[in-house]
C-alpha positions in Angstrom: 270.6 109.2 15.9 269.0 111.2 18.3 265.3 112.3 19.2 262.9 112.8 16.9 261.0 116.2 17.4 257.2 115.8 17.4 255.1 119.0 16.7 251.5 119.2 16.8 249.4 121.7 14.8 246.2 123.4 15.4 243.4 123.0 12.7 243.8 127.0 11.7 247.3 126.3 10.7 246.3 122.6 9.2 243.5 124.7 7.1 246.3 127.3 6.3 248.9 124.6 5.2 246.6 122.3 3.0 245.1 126.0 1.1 248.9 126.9 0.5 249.4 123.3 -1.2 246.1 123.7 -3.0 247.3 126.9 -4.4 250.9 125.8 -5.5 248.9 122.6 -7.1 246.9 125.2 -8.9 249.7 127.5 -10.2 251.7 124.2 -11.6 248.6 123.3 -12.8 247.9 126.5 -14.5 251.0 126.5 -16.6 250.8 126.6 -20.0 251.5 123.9 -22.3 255.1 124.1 -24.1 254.3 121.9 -27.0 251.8 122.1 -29.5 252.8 118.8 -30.9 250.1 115.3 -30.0 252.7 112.6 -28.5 250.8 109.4 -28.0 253.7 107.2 -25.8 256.6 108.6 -23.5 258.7 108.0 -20.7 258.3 108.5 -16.7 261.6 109.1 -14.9 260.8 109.1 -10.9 263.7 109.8 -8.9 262.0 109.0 -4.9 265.1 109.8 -2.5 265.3 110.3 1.1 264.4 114.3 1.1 262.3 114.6 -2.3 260.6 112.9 -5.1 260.8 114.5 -8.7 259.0 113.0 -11.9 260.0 113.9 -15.1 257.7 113.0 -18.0 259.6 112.9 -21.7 258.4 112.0 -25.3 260.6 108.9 -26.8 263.5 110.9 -28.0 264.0 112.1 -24.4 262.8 115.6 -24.8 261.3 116.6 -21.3 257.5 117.6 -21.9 256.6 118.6 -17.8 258.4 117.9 -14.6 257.4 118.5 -10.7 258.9 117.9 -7.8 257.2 117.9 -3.9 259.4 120.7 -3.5 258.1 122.9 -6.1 253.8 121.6 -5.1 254.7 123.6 -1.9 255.5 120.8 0.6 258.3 121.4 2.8 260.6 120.1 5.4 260.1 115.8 5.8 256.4 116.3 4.1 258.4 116.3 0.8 259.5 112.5 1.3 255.9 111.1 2.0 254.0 108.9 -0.4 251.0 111.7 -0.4 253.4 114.5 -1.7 254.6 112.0 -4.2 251.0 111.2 -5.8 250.7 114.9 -6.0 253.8 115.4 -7.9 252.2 113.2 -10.2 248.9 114.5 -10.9 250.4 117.8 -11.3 252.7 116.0 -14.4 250.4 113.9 -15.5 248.1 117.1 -16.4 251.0 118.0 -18.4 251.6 115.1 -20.4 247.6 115.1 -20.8 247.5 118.2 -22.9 250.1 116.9 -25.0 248.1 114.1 -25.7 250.3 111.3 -23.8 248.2 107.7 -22.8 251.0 105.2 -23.0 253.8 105.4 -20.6 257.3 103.3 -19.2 258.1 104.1 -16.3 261.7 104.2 -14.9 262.2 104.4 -11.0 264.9 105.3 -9.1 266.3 105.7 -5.5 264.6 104.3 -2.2 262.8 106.3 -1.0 259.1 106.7 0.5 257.3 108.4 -2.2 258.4 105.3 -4.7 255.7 103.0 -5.1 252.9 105.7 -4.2 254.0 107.4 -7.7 254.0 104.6 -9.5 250.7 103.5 -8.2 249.9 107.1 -9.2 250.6 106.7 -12.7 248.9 103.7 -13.2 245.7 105.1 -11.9 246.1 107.8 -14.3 248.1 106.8 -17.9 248.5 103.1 -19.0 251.8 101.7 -17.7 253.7 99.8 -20.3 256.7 98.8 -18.5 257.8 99.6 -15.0 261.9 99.7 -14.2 263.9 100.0 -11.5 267.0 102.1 -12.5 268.4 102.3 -9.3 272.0 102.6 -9.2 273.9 99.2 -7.6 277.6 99.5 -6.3 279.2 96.9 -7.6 281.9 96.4 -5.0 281.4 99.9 -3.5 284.0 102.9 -3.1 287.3 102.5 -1.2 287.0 102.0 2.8 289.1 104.2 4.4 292.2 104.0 6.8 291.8 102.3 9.6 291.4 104.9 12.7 294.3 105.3 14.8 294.2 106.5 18.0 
């Protein structure tokens, strides 16, 4: 599909990059905490696609207690797709859910892409996993082909 541009950075803008990430961790960090309620379990929605990787972190009912995405820590361009940016993403939600009180967690996966196991492996390190499932959606005989091309 074409060539694949290689750039190459000097440390000044390396040391620039990884103080702007530190930062945006910081200021999602920094947030305060919407709920003043103590939920013990919840639920883990990771959605890892091709371009991003957002993590959503609920009570049981559903009600959404902290999300992040590598879009919003700071990353951009194809740094948002990479397992790294996706362990981020969840550290920054975890401390969320960790001043609501949350140790218990099911985690529900979706999409293929890089950042997918790294954020599960995340979570684990971090929250006790009780169930891990994949959510991903399956085409069951797929959309219409179309026309044949005449020419």
């Amino acid at each position: 599909m074409g060539k694949k541009k290689i750039t190459t950075q000097n440390e000044a803008q390396m040391l620039k990059e990884t103080g702007a990430l530190e930062t945006a961790s910081k200021k999602v960090a920094a947030a305060p905490a919407s709920s003043k309620r103590f939920i013990k379990s919840g639920k883990a929605y990771v959605q890892a696609t091709y371009n991003n990787t957002i993590v959503s972190l609920t009570d049981d009912a559903g009600n959404v207690l902290g999300w992040a995405s590598a879009g919003s820590m700071g990353f951009k361009g194809a740094k948002k797709s990479t397992p790294f940016a996706a362990s981020k993403v969840v550290e920054a939600v975890v401390e969320k859910g960790k001043k609501a009180g949350m140790q218990d967690v099911a985690v529900y996966v979706k999409g293929i892409g890089s950042g997918r196991e790294s954020a599960v492996r995340s979570l684990a390190t971090h929250l006790n996993l009780s169930s891990i499932t994949d959510v991903t959606p399956i085409p069951h005989n797929g959309c219409r082909p179309p026309k044949v091309r005449r020419v």
